[in-house]
Every structure is written in C-alpha cells, then in structure tokens.
MITIPA-922223 format. One record per residue: residue in one letter; x, y negated, z of N, C-alpha, C in turn. Coordinates in steps of 0.02 Angstrom, whole numbers, plus 50000, padded with zeros to 5 digits. Layout:
// residues N
AXYZXYZXYZ...
This chain:
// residues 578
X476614506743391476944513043410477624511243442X477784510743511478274511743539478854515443518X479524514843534479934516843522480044522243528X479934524943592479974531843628479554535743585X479034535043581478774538343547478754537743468X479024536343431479264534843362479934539643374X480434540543411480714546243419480584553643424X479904553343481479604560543464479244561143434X478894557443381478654558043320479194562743263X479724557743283480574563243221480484568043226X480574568143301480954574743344480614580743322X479604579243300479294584943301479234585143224X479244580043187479364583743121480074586943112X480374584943122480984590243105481234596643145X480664596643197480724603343232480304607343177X479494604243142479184608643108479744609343024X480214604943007480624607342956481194612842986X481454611743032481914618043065481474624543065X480974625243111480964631443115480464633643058X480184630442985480204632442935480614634642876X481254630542887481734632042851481984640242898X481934639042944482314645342979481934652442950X481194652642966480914657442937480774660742858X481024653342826480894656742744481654657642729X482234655942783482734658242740482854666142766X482574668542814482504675242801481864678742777X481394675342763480974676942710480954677342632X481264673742621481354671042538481694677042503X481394678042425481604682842384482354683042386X482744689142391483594690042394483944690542312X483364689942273483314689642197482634688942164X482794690142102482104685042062481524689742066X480894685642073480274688042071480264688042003X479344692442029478954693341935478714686641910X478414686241850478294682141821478824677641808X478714670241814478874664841779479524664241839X479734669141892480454667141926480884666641894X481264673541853481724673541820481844669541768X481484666841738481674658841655481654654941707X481664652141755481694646141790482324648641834X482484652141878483054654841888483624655341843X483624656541802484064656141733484264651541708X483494646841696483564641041675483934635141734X483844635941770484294632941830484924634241816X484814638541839485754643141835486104638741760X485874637141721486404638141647485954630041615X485484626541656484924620941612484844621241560X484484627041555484154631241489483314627341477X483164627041428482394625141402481944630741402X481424631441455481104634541489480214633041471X479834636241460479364635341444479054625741438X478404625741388478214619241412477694617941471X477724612541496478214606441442479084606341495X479284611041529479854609741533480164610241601X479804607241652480144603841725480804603141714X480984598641697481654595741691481924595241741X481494589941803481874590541861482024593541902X481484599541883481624605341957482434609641935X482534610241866482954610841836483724607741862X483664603141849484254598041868484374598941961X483894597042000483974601142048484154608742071X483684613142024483944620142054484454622642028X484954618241968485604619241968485964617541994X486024613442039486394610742095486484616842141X485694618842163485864623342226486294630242176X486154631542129486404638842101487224635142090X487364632342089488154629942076488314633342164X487984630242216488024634242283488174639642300X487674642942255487614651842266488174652942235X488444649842182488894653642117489704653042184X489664644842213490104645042253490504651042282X489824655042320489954660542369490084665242341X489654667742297489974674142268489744674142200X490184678242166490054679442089489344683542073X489044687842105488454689142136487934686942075X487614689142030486974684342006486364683442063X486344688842096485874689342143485904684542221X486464682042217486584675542272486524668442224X486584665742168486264662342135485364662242122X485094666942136484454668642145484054666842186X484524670442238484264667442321484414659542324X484784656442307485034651042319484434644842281X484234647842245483664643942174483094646042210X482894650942256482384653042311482334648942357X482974647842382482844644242430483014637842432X482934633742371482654625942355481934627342377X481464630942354480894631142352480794630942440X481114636642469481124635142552481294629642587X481714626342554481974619142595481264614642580X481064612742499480674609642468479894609742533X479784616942546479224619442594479164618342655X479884617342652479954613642722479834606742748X479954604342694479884596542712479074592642683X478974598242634478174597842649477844598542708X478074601342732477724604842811478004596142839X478454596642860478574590142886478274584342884X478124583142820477914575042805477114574742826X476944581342816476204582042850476304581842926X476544585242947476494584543028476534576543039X477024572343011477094564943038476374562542982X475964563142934475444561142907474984561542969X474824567442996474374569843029474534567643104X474954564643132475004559743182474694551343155X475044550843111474994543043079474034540943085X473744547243057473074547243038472574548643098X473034553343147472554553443210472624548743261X473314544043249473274538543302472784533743275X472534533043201472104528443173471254529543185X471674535143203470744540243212470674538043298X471094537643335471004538843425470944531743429X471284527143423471374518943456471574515643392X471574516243333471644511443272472424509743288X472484504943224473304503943196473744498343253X473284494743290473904489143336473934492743409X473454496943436473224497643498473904504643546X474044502643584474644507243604474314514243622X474674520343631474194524043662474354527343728X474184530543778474164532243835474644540943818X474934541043884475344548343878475104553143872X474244554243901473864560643868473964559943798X473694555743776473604553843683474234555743643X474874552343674475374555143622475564562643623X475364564743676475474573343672474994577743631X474194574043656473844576943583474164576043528X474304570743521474434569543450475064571543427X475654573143451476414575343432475974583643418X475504585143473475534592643475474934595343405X474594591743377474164589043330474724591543278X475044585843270475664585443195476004592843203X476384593343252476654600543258476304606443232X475674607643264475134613843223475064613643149X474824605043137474674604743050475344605943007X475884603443060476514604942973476574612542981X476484617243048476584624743059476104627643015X475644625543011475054628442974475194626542904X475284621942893475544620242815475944625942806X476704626542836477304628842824476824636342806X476434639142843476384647142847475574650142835X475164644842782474634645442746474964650742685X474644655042668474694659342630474934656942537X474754652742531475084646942458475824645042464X475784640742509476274635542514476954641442536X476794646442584477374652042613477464656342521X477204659642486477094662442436477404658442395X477464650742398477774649242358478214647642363X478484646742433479104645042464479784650342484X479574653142450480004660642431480324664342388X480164659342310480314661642259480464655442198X480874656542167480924651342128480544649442073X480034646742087479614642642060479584635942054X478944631942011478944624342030478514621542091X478224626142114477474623942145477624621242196X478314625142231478414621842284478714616942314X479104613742254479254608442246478794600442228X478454604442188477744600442173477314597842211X477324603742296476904602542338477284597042388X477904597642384478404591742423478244587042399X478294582042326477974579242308477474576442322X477004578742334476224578842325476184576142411X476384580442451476704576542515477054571542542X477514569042487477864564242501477514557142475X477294559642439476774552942415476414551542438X476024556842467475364555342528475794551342611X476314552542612476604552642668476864542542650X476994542042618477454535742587476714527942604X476274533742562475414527942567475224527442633X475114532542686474994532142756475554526542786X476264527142765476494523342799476564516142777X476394514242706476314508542693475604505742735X475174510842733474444508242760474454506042812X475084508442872475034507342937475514500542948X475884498142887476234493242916475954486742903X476094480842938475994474342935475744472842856X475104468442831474914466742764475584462142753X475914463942742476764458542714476884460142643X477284456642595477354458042553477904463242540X478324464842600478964468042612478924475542625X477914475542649477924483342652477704485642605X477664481842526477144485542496477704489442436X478594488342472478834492442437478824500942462X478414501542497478174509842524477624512842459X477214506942430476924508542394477084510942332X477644504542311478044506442260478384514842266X478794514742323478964521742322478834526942315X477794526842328477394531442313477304533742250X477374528742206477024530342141477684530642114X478234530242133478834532942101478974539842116X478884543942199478764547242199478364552142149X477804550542113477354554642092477744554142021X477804548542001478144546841938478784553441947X479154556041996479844558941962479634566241966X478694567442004478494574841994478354575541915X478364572241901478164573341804478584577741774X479284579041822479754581741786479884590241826X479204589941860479254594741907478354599441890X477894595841890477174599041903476754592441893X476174588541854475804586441857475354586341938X475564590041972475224590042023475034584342067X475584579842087475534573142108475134569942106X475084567842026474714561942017474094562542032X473714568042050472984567942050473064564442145X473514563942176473454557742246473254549942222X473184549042153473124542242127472504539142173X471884544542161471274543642195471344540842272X471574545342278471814543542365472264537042387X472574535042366472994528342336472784524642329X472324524042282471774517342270471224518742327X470894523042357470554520742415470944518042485X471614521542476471664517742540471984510442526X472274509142451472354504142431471764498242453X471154499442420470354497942442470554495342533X470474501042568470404500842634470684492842655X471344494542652471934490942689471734482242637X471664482242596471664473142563470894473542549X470434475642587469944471942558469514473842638X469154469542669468994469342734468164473142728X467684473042685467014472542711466964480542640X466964486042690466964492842635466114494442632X466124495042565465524498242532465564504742489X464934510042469464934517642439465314514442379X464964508342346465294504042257465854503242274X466204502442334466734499942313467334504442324X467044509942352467464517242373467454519042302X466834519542279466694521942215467274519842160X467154514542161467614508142121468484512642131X468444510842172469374512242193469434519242176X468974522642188469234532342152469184531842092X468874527542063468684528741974469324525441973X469724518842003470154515841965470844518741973X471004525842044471314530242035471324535941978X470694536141961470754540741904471014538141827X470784531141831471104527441763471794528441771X471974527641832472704526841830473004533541813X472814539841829472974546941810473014546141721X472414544541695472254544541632472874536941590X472924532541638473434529341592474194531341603X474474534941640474904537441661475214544041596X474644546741588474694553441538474684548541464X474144543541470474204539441392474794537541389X474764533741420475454527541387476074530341399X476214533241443476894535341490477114542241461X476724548241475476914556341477476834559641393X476314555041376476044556241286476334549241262X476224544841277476094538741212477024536441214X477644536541251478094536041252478684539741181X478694547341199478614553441148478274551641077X477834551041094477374548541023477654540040981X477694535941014478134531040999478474532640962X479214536541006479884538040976479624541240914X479204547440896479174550640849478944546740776X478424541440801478344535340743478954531140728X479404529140766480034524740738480664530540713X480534538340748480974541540702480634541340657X480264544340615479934543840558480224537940514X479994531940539480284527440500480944525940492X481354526340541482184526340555482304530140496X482194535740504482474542140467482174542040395X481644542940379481444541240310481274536940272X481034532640297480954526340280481724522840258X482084523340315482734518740278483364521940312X483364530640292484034533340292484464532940339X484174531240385484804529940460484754538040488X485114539740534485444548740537484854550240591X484834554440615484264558940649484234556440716X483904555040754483714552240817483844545140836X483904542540780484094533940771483254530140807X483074533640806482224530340806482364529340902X482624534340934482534530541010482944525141026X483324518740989483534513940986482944510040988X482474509940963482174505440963481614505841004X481384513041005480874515041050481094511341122X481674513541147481894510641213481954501741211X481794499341164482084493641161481304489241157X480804492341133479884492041141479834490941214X480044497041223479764499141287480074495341359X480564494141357480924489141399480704480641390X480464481941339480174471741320479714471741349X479234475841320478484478741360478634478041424X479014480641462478954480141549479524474941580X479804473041544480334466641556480024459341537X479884457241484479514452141475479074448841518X478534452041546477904450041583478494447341639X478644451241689479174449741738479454443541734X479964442141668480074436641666479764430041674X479074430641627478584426841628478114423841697X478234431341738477864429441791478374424741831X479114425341810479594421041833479554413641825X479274414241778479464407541759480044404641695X480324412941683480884413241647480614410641560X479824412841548479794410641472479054409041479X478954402441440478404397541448477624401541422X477754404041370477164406941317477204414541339X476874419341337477034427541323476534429041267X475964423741249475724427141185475754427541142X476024421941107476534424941067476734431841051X477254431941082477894437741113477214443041107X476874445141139476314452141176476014452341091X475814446341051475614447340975475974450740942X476454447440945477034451740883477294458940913X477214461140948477464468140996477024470140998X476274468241001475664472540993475534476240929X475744469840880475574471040806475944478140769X476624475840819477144480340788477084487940804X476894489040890476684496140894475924497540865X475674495140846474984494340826475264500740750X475614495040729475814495240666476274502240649X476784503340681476934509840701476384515340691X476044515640743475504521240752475014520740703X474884515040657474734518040605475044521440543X475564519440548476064521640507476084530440507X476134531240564475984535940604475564543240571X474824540040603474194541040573474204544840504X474454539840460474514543240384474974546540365X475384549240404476024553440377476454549340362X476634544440379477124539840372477284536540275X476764537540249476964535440195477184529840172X477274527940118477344523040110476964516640094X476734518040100475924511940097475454513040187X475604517740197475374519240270474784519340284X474434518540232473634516140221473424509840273X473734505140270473564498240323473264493540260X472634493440255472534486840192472634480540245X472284474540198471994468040250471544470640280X470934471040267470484472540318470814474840398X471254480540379471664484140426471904479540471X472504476740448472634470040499472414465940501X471824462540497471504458840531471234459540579X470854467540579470584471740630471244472440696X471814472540673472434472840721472634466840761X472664460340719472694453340720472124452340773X471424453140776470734450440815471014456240895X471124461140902471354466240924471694464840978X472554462840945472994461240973473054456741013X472714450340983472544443340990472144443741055X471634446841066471224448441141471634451041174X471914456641174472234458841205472974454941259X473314451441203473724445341233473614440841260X473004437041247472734432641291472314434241357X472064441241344471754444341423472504445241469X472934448841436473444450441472474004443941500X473964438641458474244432541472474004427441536X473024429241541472714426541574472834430541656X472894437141653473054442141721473544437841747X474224439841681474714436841732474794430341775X474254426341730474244418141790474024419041838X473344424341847472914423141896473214428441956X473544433741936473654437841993474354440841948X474734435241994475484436241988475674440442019X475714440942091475954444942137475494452542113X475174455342116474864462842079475114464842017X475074459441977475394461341905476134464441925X476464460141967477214459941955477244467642007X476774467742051476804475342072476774481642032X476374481141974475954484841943476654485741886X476824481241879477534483241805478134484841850X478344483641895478974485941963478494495041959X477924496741977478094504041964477994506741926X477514502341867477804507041797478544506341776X478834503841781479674501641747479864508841797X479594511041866480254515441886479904522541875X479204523641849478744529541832479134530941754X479064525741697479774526841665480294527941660X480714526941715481234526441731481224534841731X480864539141806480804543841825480544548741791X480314545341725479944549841662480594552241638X481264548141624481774549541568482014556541598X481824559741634482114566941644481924572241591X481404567841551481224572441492481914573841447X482414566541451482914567941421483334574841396X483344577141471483834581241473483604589541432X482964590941443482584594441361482944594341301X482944589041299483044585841225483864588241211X484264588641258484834585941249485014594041259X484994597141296484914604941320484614609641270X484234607541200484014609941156484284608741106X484654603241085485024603741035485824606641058X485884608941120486524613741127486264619341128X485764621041092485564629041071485704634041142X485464632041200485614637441231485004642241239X485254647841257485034656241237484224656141263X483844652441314483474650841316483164645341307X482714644541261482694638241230481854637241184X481574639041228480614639241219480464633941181X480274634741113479994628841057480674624041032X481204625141069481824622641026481684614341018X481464609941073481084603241067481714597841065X481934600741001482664596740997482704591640946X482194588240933481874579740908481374578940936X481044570840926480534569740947480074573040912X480164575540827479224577040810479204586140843X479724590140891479444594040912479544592840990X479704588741012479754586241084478924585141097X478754584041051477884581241075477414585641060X477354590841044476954596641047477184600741114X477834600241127478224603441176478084600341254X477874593241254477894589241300476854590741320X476554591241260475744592341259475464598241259X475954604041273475824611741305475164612041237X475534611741182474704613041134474764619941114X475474623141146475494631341113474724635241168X474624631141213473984633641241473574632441253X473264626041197472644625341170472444621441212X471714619441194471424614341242470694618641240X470214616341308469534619041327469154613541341X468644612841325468204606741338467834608341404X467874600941450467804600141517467064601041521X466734595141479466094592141498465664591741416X465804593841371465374595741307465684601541252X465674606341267465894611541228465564617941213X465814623641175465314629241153465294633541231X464804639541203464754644541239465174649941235X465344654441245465884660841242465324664041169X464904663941140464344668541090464324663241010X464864660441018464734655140938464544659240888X464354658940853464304659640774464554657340745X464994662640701465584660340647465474651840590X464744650140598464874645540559464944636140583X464914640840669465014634440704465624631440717X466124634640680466924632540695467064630340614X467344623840633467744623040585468384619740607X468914619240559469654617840556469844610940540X470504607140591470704603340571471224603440559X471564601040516472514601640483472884595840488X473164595540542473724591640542474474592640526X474784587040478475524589340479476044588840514X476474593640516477124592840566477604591140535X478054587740527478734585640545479324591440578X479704591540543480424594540567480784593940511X481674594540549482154595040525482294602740468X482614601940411482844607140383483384607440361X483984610640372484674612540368484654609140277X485224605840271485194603740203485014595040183X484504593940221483964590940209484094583840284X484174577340241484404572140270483794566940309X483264571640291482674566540335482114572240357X481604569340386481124574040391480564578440339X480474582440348480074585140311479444591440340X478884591040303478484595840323478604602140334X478704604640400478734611640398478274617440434X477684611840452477304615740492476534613140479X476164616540496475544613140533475064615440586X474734610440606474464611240662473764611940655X473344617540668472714619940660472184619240700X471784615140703471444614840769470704616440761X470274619940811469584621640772469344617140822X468754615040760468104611240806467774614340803X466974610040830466554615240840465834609740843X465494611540796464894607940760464674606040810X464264599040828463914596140874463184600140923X463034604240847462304604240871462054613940914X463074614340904463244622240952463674618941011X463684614741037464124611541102463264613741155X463474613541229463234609941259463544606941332X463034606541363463354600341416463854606541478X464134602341495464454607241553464664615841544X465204617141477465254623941499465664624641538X465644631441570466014637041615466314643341567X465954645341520465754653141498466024650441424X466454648741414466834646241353467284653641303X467374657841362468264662341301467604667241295X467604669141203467304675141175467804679641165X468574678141201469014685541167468844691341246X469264697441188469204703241249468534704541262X468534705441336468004707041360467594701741399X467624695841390467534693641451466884690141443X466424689941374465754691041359465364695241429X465674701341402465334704441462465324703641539X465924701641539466214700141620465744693141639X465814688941592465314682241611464474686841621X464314690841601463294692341590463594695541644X464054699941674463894701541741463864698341805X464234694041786464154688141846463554681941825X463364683541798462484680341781462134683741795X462194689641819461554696541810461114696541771X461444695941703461224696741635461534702941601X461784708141643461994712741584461584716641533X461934714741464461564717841406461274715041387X461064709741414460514702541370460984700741307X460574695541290461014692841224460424686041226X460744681541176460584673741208461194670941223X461144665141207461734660641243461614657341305X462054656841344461884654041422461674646541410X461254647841454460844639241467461414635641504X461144628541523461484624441559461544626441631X460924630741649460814633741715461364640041731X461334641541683461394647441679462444645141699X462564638741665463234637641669463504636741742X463134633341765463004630841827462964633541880X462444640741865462564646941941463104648941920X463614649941881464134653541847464784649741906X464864642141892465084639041912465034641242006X464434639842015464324641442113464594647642115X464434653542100464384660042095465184662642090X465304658642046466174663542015466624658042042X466634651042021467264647042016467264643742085X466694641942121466724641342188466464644442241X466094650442226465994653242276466634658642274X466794663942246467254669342235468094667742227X468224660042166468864657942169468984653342225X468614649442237468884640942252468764643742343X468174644742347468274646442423468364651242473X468804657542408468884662242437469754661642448X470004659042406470684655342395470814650842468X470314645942477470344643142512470594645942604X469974651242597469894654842653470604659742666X470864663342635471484664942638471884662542660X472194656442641472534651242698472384647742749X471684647142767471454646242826470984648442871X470934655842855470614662042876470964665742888X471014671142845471374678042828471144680842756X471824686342743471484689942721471484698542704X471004701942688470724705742695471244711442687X471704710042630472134713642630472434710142554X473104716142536473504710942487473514711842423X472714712742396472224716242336472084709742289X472164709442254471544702442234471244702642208X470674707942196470064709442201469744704442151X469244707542112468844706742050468094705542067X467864707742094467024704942100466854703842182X466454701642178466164695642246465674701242284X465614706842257465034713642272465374718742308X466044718642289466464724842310466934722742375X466434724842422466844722242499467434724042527X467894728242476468434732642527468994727042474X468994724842424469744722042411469764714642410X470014712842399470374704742393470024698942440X469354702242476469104694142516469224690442584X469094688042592469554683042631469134686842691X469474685942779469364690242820469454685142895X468984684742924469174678342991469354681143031X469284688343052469594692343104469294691143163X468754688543156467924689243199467514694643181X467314698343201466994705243199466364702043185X465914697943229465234695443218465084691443129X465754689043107465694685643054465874691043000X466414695243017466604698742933466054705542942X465794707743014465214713643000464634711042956X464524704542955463824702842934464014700442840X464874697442817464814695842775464934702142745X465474706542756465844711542727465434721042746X465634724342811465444728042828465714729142916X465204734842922465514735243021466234737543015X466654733443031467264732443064467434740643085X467224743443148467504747743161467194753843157X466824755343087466724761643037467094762142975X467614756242980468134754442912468894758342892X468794762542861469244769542836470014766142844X470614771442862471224768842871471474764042828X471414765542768471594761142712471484755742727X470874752242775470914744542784470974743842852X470744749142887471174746142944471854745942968X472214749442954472774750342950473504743742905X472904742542850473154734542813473824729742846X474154730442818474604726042861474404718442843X474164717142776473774709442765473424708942833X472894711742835472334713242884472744712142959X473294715042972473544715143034473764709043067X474244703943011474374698943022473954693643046X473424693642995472704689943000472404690043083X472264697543106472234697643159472704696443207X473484697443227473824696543259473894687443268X473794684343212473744677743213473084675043262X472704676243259472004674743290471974675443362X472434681143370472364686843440472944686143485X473454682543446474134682043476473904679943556X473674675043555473604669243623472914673443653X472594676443668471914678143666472184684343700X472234686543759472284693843766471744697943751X471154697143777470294698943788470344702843720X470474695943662470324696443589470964700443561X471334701343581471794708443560471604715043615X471314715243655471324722943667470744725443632X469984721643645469484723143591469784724743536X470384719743502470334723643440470774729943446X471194729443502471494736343486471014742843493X470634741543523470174746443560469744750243483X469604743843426469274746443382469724749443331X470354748743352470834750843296470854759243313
C-alpha cells in the first residue's frame, strides 16, 4: 500500500468519524433515556455501583465526559447529554475502524496483501470503506445506541477495535515486531470486560485468522481447530481471569481473616502476589533468568490447589484435604508442571506471547477495582453493596439472574418433583464481628436427569409464557411436554426466524414501523420492511391498499426515503402510491 494512498485511506475514515460524530451530536438524547440510562448516567456522574456485574470502565470514562458537562453548566441535564454523547463519539469510531477494516479486507479480496493496486481499485475501495463505516454509523442498533447513555456502544467500539488491530496485524510482514498488533488486540478485548463481555466472542475470529497468516496449507480441521481453540480461549478467559481471580482473593480472604486474624481485605496481598508469580515466573524462565520452573509451578500449584480446597469446605479447619487428597494434588500438579515446563522449552516465542497478553488482560481486568473501592464509600447507589471479595463474586457472576441451560436442560412443564435444591454458604462481614461469618445462602435448583432433555428453547414455566411457547408450536391447548423437534421448530420459527432475522433485517432493510411487534402472523407491526413493493406485497400485504396508519409511518418513511433517495423512477412510484 503506497503512501498516497495510506493517506486516503485516513482521510476516509475520519471523514466517516466526522460526519458521524456530527449527526449523533444533534441526534443524541438532551437527557436521560428509559431503562438502564439513568443508573449509568448517575453512576458516571458521581462512580456509583451500578447494577452487575458493574462496567467499571465505561464508568471511569463516562465520568470524565460528565466532569465536561458539569464544566458548562450546573444543568443536570447537560451532564446527561455529555454521558450521551461518549456513546456518540464511542459510535463513531466504530464506524471508523470498520470503514479502514473493510478496505484492509477488500484489497486482500481484489489483488492479495503485496500486490499494488491500480487507480480504478483504490476508489472502489476508499468508496467501499466509506459506505460500510456510513452504514455501520446509521444501522438502526449501533445509531439507537449511540444516543443514549448506555454500554453497548461502547462495547461495540471495542468489538471494532479489536477486529480492526487483527486485520492489521494480518496484513503486516510475518516479523516478530508486528505481532505486537496482536497483543493489542486481546488487550483491547481484555479492557471491554470492564465495559460488556461483548468482545471476547472475536476470540474465534482471532484464532482463524491467527490459523490463516502462520500456517500455509488451510484445511475444514484446521479452520475447525482454530474456532474451537478461539472458543477455549473465551472459556479460559471467564475461568481463570473474570471468575477464578475474584474467587482466589475470596479463598486467601477467608484464610487471612479467619484463619489467622489479620483485618479485612488482607487476603488481596497475597492473591496479587499468586497471581503475578504465575505470569512473571514463566517469563523469566523463558529468559533464562531461572534454571528449573518445576519446582516453583509444584509448590504454587499445590498452594492454589490447596486454597480452593480450603475453599470448597467452608474454610474450616481441617478443610477436609486427607492424604489421599494430596496425593491426588501432588500426581495433578506434578503433570501439570512438567507439561507446562516442557511448552515453555519447546515454544518459547508463543508461550512468551501467550503470558505478555494475559499479564495485560489482567492488568485491564483490575478495573474491577474500582467496584470494590466505590462500595465501601457507601455511595447512594450501590447495587449488591460488593464491598469484599465474598460479595464481589456473586456480584462479578450476575447470579442475582440465575443461570439457563444451553444444551441439556428441562422443559417450561416440570413436575414439582423434578426440582431439587442446592445450599451453598455465604460469607459476609457483620458490624461487631472481626472475621467472616455466615450470613447468607445461596439456593440453587437442580433438576433430576431423567426430566432434562437435549437442546431446550421452551425452558421459563412462569407467567404466561407456557402458553405463548404452544402458540408458536401450533399446539394450543395440548398438553405434553415438547419433544426435541418440537424444540427445534421453536428455535427456526421464534429465535431465528422472528428474533434473529428480523433484528437483523431492520438494520439492513427497514423497518416497518417503530412497533416491536409480538407474533410473526400479524403483518401490520414490528417487521422488518425492504421498501420493494414486489418483496413486502408477497411477504407482508399489497403495499398500496395499506391504511394511513402505515403509510403515513415515519419508520416506514425513512426506510423508503433511504432506498429512493438516489433513484428518482423509485421515488415517484412511490410517491404515486402514497
């Protein structure tokens, strides 16, 4: 890529961040929306503890900009706007990083990564990036969310910037110097943790093009391979890092604090001091700095081993660890150190990649801190009060709203004798009272093996929604529990035919109007609308026998004015039917 054109590559993403920023800052709410605006607005304004598990960072950021607003005027309602329009800047530069993605990917698509390209080509392609970040910027999601102070839309910057970071590592020289783009990626995703889980699910995408770029001869196994080993990485990310960190601290408070009387939060001394050996050590080793690591990886295995069982039993004092126990820990550990001892010889350079971005995904995790620290100053909003570790980790695992089984669970029609209860104890502080003690517990229902089955959909028996599931089965009034089939059309029928690709179609269709509409039968509210007469007469109804109420739609109008703008032909027809 030439120079010249690596300039108008800038030039056109930051024309698509200008004239997005331009339009949502006279778009954007002038004060707080419904729902979840105002506690996040607030919570900005004052870094208040805000539902779980928290967004810390959007926090820490959208008090910055509300210190802005507060600047200008005393106003609560210009602090509002000001926490609005993070979300607009944030939308903006989403839009951006796509427009330069969507060059990066179509010069790979026209003449591949060394080959220069011709002056027709870079105009497709500048004019390519330009449409996709415009269309990003003013898809019906990303604008909706770029208007109000929320996390999403910050989440979606994110989620962009990481995708944007991997394209450009992909395109540079195999050097060892570019693969700090990579690093940046997964730090990127690492500091959305404190913003929206949303990120990390690019892991997939990461490891294939990871795949692509270092390995020359591609196969379905080995695409295969690299998305499964993106998904491990999602799944060890939430283990070790987002859960097993939290959980740590809460085993060495435990022991700090009751075990041997040291004052209340003494336990993250040591937690940080695990956890830094853990990702400092290997490093060294791969240095050259210390001869043995198994050793060292034994006794640090044994010890968090040992912890979490401690753990396990309520921290007693016997902890229930017999011999048997550690030996089982000892054979355990012992593999474990010597597999991990053996990595580091053989693939130094990956290892030492692989702990460089966990050390800064940690790093970018500690925004959980500020929770912690923001909750024991009791301020006025302050959701679950996660002001130690043993309630930081219920707080951090959103368990106030339960969990649903993905791939083996009941039907919405159980029978009362298919649930039973599990009791776990909680931990907390009590005024008076110099260590921890039980003050809670945690209730969890199972649900007998032989009432699960494979793949539900049709899971909630509260309310109404028994019924609401047999109508979208065209089962009303039956009784029976849904088959596997039965889960399955449920799935086509409701979650991707009606949610997933009617959602879809909205931001890259139209839609129908600004209803959001309840069943997939009832053609006048919420469905998505292409503003082709030949396509919505045949899915919906004839177009121009359609009562004022929808034609008249200003949803509806836009949809069309978008389609029709450039098209004269295709705006007077439609005026003609209006």
């Amino acid at each position: 890529m030439n120079s010249s054109f690596k300039k108008l590559v800038n030039i056109a993403g930051w024309t698509v961040f200008g004239i997005a920023t331009i339009v949502y800052f006279f778009s954007v709410e002038r004060t707080g929306s419904l729902w979840d605006c105002g506690e996040f607005i607030t919570g900005a304004h004052k870094l208040q503890v805000v539902h779980p598990p928290g967004a810390a960072l959007f926090l820490l950021v959208g008090r910055m900009f509300a210190m802005v607003g507060n600047i200008f005027s005393d106003d609560p309602a210009n602090i509002a706007f000001a926490v609005n329009m993070l979300s607009g800047i944030c939308s903006a530069f989403a839009a951006m990083f796509i427009c330069w993605v969507t060059i990066m990917m179509g010069k790979m698509a026209i003449v591949g990564e060394d080959e220069e390209l011709t002056s027709g080509q870079e105009i497709a392609l500048l004019g390519s990036g330009v449409i996709a970040g415009l269309a990003t910027a003013f898809s019906t999601s990303i604008w909706f969310s770029a208007v109000e102070g929320e996390v999403y839309a910050m989440s979606t910057f994110f989620t962009a910037l990481t995708l944007w970071a991997v394209i450009k590592w992909y395109n540079l020289p195999d050097k060892p110097d570019s693969d700090r783009w990579l690093v940046f990626a997964i730090y990127s995703a690492g500091l959305s943790i404190g913003v929206h889980l949303l990120s990390i699910l690019t892991f997939p995408a990461l490891a294939l093009f990871y795949y692509f770029k270092k390995y020359k001869n591609h196969t379905l196994l080995g695409m295969a391979g690299a998305s499964a080993i993106g998904v491990v990485m999602i799944v060890a990310l939430q283990t070790l890092i987002i859960t097993g960190i939290p959980h740590l601290w809460t085993a060495f408070e435990l022991m700090t604090v009751n075990s041997f009387g040291l004052p209340f939060h003494s336990g993250v001394v040591p937690t940080v001091l695990l956890v830094g050996s853990l990702l400092t050590l290997p490093l060294l080793y791969i240095h050259g700095k210390i001869k043995s690591l198994t050793p060292i990886y034994i006794a640090l295995g044994a010890l968090a081993l040992t912890i979490f069982y401690y753990l396990s039993y309520g921290g007693g004092p016997s902890s229930g660890i017999t011999i048997s126990g550690f030996a089982k820990l000892a054979i355990l550990v012992g593999t474990l150190s010597i597999g991990a001892t053996y990595a580091l010889d053989k693939y130094r350079y990956l290892a030492q990649l692989v702990l460089v971005s966990m050390t800064l995904v940690v790093i970018s995790f500690s925004t959980v801190g500020v929770i912690v620290i923001r909750a024991n100053a009791n301020t006025p909003i302050n959701m679950n009060a996660p002001s130690d570790p043993m309630r930081l980790l219920p707080y951090l695992n959103r368990e106030q709203y339960g969990e649903r089984s993905l791939f083996n669970g009941p039907n919405f029609d159980l029978p009362r004798e298919a649930i039973t209860t599990e009791v776990e104890n909680r931990y907390g502080r009590v005024e008076g009272k110099d260590k921890y003690v039980i003050t809670d517990r945690k209730i969890t229902q199972k649900i007998k093996s032989r009432y699960k089955t494979i793949f539900p959909r049709m899971q909630d028996g509260s309310q109404s929604r028994p019924q609401l599931y047999r109508i979208w089965m065209d089962t009303w009034g039956a009784k029976g529990s849904p088959s596997i089939m039965d889960n399955i059309q449920f799935t086509f029928r409701y979650q991707i035919g009606w949610m997933y690709w009617r959602y879809f179609m909205w931001n890259f269709g139209g839609r129908q109007n600004g209803d959001q509409g309840f069943y997939s039968w009832d053609t006048t509210d919420g469905n998505w609308q292409s503003g082709l007469s030949f396509i919505d007469n045949s899915r919906l109804y004839n177009q121009s026998d359609e009562p004022s109420r929808l034609a008249n739609n200003k949803a509806e109008e836009l949809t069309i004015k978008r389609l029709t703008h450039a098209n004269p032909t295709m705006r007077a027809k439609f005026d003609d039917i209006k």
